[in-house]
PADORO-757849 format. One record per residue (C-alpha): residue in one letter; x, y, z. Coordinates in steps of 0.5 Angstrom, whole numbers, plus 2048, in hexadecimal, padded with zeros to 3 digits. Example, Ala and Ser with C-alpha at 12.3 -4.5 7.8 and 13.67 -1.06 7.14 Angstrom:
2
A8197F7810S81B7FE80E
END
This chain:
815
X800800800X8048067FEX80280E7FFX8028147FDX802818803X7FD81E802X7F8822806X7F682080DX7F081C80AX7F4817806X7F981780CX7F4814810X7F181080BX7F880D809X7FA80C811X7F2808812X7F480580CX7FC80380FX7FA800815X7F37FD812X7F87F880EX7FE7F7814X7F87F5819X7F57F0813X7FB7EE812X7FD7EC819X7F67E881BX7F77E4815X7FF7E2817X7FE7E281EX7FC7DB81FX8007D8818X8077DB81CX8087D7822X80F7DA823X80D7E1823X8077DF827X8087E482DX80A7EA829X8047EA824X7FF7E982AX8027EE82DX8017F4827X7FB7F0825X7F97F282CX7FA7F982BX7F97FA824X7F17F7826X7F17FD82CX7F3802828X7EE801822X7E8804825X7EC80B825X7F180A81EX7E980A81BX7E781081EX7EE81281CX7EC812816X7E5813815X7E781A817X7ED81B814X7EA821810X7EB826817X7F2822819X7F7826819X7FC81F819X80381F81AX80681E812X80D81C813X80B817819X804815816X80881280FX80E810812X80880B816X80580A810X80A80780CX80D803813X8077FF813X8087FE80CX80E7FB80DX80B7F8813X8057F4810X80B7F180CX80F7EF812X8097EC815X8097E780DX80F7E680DX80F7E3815X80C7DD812X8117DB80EX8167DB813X8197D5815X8197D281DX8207D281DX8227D881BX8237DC822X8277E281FX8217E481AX81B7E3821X81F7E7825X8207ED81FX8187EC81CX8167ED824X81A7F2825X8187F681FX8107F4820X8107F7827X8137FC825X80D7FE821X8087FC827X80B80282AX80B807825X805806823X80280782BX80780C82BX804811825X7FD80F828X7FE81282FX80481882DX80381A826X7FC81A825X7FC81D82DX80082382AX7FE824823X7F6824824X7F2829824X7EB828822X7E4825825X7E981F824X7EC82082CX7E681B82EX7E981682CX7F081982DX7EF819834X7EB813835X7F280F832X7F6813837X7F281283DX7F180B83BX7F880983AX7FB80E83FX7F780D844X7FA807848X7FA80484FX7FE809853X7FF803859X8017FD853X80580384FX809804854X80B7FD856X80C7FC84EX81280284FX8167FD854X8167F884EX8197FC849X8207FD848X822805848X827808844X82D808845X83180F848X832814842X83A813843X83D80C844X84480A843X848804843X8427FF842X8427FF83AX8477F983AX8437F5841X83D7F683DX83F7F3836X8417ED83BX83B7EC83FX8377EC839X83B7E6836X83C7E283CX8347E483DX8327E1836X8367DB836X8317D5835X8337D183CX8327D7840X82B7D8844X82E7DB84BX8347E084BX8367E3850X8397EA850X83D7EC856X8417F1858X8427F585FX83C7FB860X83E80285DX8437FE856X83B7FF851X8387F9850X8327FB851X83480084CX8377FB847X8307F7847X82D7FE845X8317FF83FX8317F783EX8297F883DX8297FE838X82E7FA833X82A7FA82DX82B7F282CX8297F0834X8227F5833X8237F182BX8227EA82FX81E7EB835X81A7F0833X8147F3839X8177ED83CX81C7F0840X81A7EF847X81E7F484CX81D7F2854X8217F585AX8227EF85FX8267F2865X8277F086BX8207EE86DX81D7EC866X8167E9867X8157E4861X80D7E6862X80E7ED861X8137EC85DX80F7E8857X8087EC859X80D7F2856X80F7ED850X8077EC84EX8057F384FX80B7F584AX8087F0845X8017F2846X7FE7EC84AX7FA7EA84FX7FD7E3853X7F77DE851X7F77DD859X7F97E185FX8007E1862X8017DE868X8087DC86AX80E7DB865X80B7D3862X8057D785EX80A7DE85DX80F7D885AX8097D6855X8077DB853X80D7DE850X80E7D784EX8077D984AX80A7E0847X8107DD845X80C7D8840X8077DC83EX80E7E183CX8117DB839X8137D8833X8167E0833X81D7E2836X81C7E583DX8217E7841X8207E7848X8257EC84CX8257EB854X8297F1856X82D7F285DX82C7EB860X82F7EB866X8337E586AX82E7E186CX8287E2867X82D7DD861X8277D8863X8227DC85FX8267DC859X8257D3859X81D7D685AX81C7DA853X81F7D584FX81B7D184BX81C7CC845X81A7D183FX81D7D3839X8217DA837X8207DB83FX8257DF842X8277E1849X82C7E784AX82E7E8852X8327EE855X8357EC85BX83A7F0860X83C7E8861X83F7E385DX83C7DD85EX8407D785EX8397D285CX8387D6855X83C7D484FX83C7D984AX83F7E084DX8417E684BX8457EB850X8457F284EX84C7F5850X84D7FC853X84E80284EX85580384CX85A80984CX85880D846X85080B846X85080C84EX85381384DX84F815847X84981384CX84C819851X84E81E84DX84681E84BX84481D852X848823854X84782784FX84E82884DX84C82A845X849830849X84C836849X84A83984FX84C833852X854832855X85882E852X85C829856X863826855X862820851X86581D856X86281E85CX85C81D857X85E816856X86081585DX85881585FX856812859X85A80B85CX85880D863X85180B85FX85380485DX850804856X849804859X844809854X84080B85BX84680C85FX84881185AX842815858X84181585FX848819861X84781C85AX84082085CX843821862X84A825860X846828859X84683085AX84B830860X850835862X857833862X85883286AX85282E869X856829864X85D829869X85982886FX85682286CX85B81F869X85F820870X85981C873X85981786EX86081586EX85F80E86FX85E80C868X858807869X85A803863X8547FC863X84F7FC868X84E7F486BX8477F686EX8417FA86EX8447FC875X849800871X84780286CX842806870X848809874X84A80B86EX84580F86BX844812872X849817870X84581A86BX83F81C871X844822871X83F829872X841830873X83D833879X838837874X836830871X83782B878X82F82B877X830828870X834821873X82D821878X829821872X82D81C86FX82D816876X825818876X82581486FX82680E873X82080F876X81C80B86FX81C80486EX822801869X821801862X81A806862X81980D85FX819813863X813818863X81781F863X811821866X81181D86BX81981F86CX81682686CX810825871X816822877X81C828876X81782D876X81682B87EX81C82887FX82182E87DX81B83487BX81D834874X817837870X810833870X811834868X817830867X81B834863X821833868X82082C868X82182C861X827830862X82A82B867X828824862X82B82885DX832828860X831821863X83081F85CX836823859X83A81F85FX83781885CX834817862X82E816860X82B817859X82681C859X82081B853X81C820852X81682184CX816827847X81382C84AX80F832846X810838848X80D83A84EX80D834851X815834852X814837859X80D83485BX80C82D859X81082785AX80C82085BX80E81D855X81681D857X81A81985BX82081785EX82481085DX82B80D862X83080885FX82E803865X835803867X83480B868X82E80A86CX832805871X83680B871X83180F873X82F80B879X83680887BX83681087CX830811880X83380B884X83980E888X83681088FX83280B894X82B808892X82880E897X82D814895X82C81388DX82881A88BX826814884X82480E887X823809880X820803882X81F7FC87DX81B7F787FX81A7F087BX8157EC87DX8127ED885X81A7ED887X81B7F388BX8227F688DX8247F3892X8257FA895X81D7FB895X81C7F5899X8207F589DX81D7FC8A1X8167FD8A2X8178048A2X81C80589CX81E80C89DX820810896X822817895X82181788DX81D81C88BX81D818884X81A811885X81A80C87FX817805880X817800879X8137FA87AX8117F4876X80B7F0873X80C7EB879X80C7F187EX8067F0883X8067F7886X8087F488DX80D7FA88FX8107FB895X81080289AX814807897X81480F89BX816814894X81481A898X81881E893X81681A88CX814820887X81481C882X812815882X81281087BX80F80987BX810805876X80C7FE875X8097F9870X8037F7873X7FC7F7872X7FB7F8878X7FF7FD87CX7FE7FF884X801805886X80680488CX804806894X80A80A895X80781088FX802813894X807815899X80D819893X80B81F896X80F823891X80D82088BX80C823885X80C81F87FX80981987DX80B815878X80780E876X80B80A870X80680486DX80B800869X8067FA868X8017F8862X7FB7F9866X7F9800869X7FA7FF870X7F5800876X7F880487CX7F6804883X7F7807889X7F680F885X7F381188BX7F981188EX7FB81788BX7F681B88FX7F981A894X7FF81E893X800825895X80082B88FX80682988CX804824886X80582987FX80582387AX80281D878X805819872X800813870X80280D86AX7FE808868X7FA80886EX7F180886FX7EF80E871X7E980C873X7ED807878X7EE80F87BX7E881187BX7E580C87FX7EA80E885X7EA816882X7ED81B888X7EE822888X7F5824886X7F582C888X7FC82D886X7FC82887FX7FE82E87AX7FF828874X7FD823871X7FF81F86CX7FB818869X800814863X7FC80E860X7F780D866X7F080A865X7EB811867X7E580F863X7E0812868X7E481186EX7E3818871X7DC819870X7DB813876X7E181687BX7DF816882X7E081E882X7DF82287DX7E6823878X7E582B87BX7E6829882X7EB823881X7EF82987DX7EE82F87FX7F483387EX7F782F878X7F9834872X7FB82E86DX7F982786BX7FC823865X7F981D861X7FD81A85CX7FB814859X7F581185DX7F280E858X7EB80E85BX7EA81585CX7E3817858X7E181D85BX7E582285FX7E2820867X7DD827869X7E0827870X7E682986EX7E383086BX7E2831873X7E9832874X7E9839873X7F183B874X7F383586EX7F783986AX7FA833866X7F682D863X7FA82985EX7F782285AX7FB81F855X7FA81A850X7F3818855X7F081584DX7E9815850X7E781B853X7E281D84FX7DF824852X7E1828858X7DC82B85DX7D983285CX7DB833863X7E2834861X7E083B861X7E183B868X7E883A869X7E9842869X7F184186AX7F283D865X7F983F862X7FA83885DX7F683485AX7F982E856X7F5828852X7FA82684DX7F981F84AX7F281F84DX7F081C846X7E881C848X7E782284AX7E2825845X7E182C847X7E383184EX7DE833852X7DC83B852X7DC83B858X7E383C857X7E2843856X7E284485DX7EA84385EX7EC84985DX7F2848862X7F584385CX7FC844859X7FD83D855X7F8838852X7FA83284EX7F582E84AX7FA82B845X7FA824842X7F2825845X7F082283EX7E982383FX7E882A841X7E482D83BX7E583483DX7E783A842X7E183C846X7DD842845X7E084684BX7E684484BX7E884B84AX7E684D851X7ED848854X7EF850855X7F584D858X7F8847853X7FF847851X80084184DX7FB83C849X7FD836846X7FA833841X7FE82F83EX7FB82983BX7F482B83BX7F2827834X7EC829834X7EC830837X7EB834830X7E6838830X7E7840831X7E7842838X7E284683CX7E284D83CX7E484E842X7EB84B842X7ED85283FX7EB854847X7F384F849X7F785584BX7FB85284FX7FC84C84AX80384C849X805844846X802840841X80483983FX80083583AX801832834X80283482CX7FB83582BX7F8837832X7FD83C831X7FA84082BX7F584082EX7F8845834X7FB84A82EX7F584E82DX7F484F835X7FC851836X7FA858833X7F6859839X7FB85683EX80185A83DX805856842X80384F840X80884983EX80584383AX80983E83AX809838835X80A831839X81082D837X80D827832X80D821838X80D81A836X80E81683CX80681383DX808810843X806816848X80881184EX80F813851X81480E84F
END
């Protein structure tokens, strides 16, 4: 089928035409060619939900405004496509080289058509077309937030812009990985030399992503790897439901057994990063007898009983200095250049290992020259090979070297430790302890600072989305903070140093329900921390003993239960401030004991919430007088406020902020909460099936921020918001639904910024009264909500309309 492209019309006839043939094609040979089997069930799978919207497409190809280059390139690889699906049925089975290449290419064009589908047609349309536009976006952006984020822990993440000296270990891993007899391969290596790097750059080898494909499968194991987690994270990542429930480690074993055959006859690659010693057992349980199935385990241990091992050395003198020269920034002119001797000495004290360097590296770049000597001076010992973890810590001890102005940013550092090994760090909730701890601003821009200059050091890696603009001052729940593990066990080796009771940072691990034995051994332990972090398992029973923390301020409790009991002792912490509450399990977790909290004096500003059942809450709601924040991140809400014991109002009397991100129930903002009248911001994020908020938010005369960015049902904003005239900022992007502004929008007399980018169907003219926004300074929008705004810029002098950048990353959940 060869086109001539022409106007818009034969455009959409010609791509209607196009996939018509390839989706014919693919339901004729999809039962005829076993070996492609998968691949051709999975693209006829997509090709049959997309057709229903590539028919309107077309239908309505008259108004499209369709993206000419991307739309014909399209054309023509389905073209070649549909030959490509012909040509599997001549292929013979013992051809592997040609399956891998004929895959590779069909999956390739499985996700270029999703693609053009969800961001081309998403950018370029511009007529009553957006219905459909907008149904395709809500249909196949709109995820489970709890399932999605269970997805990220499968996923291999890129590896760091900047590598060296990893190109040749790769090139040999690979060949080692794809020989015939190797199933099991262990890479080992001391922590901080890159393995976990190493495999990064292993799987985005274009011929490892040619052979295995989508079937990559990623797991962290460390030190406590739970196998029922673990595989419950392996079936969330491939899209399926264990066909009974998991109850011990026999059915997790199973079910993997099940995910793996129903992978299979592919290539599957299974890495089993950071196993520990004493976890080698777990690699006997995921091997199983099939075909082109392959386990890849990284490992500080080499273990004796496994038969092919591959052990990555240290770096070498020139790859190691290389790494310090970028580390420190020696290519910056403002930075001092030292001797190339004294430069080599610290790089040997480094023994190779890529972490130690980067870590001396950051802490040594922008430094005055009397830094450099009193360094070296300190550092004279020349470590040269670290024997244990011990040591290595030791070593990279000296890095934690703060000038007195910045001795606030090494507590920021230690309070990393607070999170559970090898999980995201919400910046907000970073942000929610510093403002109480060290009185940093509650806006969290100093708290930026200070994870900007942890991450320019390399102890921590700080990940922030793109901002648009004003929003680099304001907004900050989809960024995240990142540790090497071996950093976080520097971090609580730091906070280790003093006594159990003298420690200002009291960091407790508990697996299963074995407690400390310093916990049991008193009845009244008694502590001095101001921060306490207490990490359990899935197997914590919630039986905890006595302890008095008189002077906790922030208190984190991180578990994995369905079931959570709030611990006795919370009741007596006098000074505590913030609370915050880490559900890591798959299921929303019911909390008892809330009522406790009313017991504390008027100290509790914060409570941060995840994946917690509000309405568990609610049946024991107690007046917190002091609470001015709340925030709820992929909570079950529903109705839970409208049953609460208490009315919302006098539960919070005093609250001036709320965040929901994430709850996934939310249908309707709950009527309660416009009894608040001293909020003044409210956040709902990524919230996909709130559909209206209540008339009653006109009552919140103090209002300064309202967001509702990604809230993909909400059709329309109530008139009633005509009466926050105390409203500066007002976020409505990526709100698919909303049609138009209301009428009276020109009475928020006092707005500043509006963000509307991503408002697909909003293209009507605006009210008349938005030329009443005097004080509208900033608009961000797209293309075509922009040329909407240039007549009005005659009006509004000082106002700047700025233009999104084009973001095809559909995956609005945080990685």
């Amino acid at each position: 089928m060869a086109v001539a492209f022409v106007g818009g019309a034969a455009l959409g006839a010609a791509f209607g035409e196009g996939f018509a043939v390839l989706h014919d094609t693919v339901k004729d040979v999809v039962s005829k060619a076993r070996m492609f089997k998968p691949i051709l069930k999975s693209l006829e799978s997509t090709l049959d939900r997309l057709a229903p919207t590539v028919n309107e497409i077309t239908q309505l190809s008259e108004q499209l405004d369709l993206p000419k280059v991307e739309t014909e390139n399209l054309i023509k690889n389905m073209e070649k496509g549909e030959k490509l699906v012909r040509k599997c049925l001549k292929i013979q089975w013992w051809n592997y080289c040609f399956k891998i290449y004929y895959s590779y290419k069909l999956e390739e064009l499985d996700k270029e058509i999703v693609r053009f589908c969800q961001v081309d047609l998403q950018v370029h349309s511009t007529g009553n077309e957006l219905r459909t536009l907008v149904n395709v976006n809500i249909n196949l952006q709109k995820v489970d937030s709890v399932v999605d984020r269970q997805r990220v822990l499968c996923t291999v993440r890129d590896p760091p812009d900047f590598t060296v000296g990893l190109d040749m270990p790769m090139k040999e891993l690979k060949t080692l990985l794809l020989k015939e007899e190797v199933q099991l391969l262990l890479l080992t290596a001391p922590g901080g030399c890159g393995k976990t790097t190493l495999v990064q750059m292993l799987c985005q080898d274009d011929q490892i992503r040619g052979i295995f494909g989508d079937n990559i499968l990623f797991v962290n194991v460390s030190k406590t790897p739970n196998v029922k987690v673990i595989v419950q994270n392996l079936l969330n990542y491939k899209d399926m439901q264990p066909t009974f429930q998991i109850q011990c480690d026999e059915d997790a074993i199973n079910q993997l057994s099940q995910l793996l055959n129903h992978l299979s006859p592919n290539p599957i690659l299974l890495i089993l990063d950071d196993v520990w010693l004493g976890s080698e057992s777990l690699t006997e349980k995921f091997k199983f007898d099939l075909p082109n199935y392959k386990i890849l385990i990284t490992s500080r241990t080499a273990f004796p009983r496994l038969e092919f091992t591959y052990h990555l050395k240290p770096l070498d003198d020139v790859d190691a200095m290389t790494l310090f020269h970028r580390s420190a920034s020696l290519h910056d002119e403002n930075s001092y250049i030292p001797a190339e001797e004294d430069a080599k000495k610290i790089v040997r004290g480094c023994g190779g290992f890529p972490l130690v360097i980067k870590v001396i590296g950051g802490s040594l770049r922008r430094q005055h020259e009397v830094v450099w000597h009193s360094r070296l001076m300190k550092w004279s010992d020349g470590q040269f090979y670290f024997s244990s973890d011990t040591e290595l810590l030791a070593h990279l001890q000296k890095s934690l070297e703060f000038s007195d102005d910045k001795v606030i940013i090494k507590e920021c550092f230690m309070d990393l430790g607070s999170f559970p090994e090898d999980q995201r760090i919400p910046v907000t909730a970073l942000i929610d302890m510093w403002a109480e701890l060290y009185k940093l601003d509650e806006d969290g821009i100093q708290a930026i600072v200070n994870l900007q200059e942890l991450n320019i050091r390399n102890l921590a890696s700080l990940v922030m989305a793109r901002k648009d603009a004003g929003e680099v001052k304001s907004y900050y729940n989809e960024d995240f903070v990142t540790q090497h593990d071996i950093l976080r066990e520097l971090a609580m080796h730091q906070s280790s140093q003093e006594s159990i009771g003298q420690r200002s940072r009291l960091i407790i691990n508990i697996s299963g329900n074995n407690l400390p034995k310093w916990w049991t051994e008193q009845k009244q332990q008694l502590i001095n921390a101001r921060l306490l972090s207490i990490s359990t398992d899935e197997l914590f029973s919630s039986s905890w003993c006595n302890i008095q923390g008189s002077k906790v301020e922030v208190l984190v409790l991180n578990f994995h239960t369905k079931n959570y009991t709030l611990p006795e002792f919370v009741e007596k912490m006098d000074k505590l401030k913030v609370l915050i509450i880490n559900n890591y399990g798959f299921f929303h977790s019911k909390i008892s004991n809330f009522q406790l909290l009313g017991s504390l004096p008027n100290n509790l500003k914060r409570i941060r919430l995840e994946k917690v059942s509000i309405s568990s809450l609610c049946e024991t709601l107690v007046p917190l007088k002091s609470l001015k924040k709340i925030s709820l991140f992929m909570c079950n809400i529903g109705k839970a406020f409208e049953n609460c014991t208490i009315q919302v109002s006098d539960a919070f009397p005093n609250l001036t902020e709320i965040n929901i991100d994430y709850c996934n129930d939310l249908e309707e903002l709950p009527v309660g909460l416009c009894d608040i009248v001293h909020l003044k911001k409210i956040s709902i994020t990524n919230c996909h099936k709130l559909f209206a908020l209540p008339e009653e938010i006109g009552k919140l005369v103090n209002l300064e921020v309202l967001r509702l960015r990604s809230c993909t049902d909400l059709s329309e904003l109530p008139n009633s918001i005509r009466s926050l005239h105390k409203l500066s900022i007002l976020d409505i992007s990526d709100c698919l639904s909303i049609m138009k502004l209301p009428k009276h929008i020109g009475e928020l007399c006092n707005l500043k910024e509006l963000n509307m980018k991503g408002c697909l169907r909003l293209r009507t003219q605006f009210p008349e009264s938005i030329m009443d926004l005097k004080q509208l300074k900033l608009v961000v929008c797209d293309e075509e909500r922009a040329r909407l705004w240039e007549p009005i810029k005659e009006f509004l002098t000082e106002l700047k309309v700025e233009v999104a950048e084009k973001d095809i990353n559909l995956n609005w959940l945080p990685k």
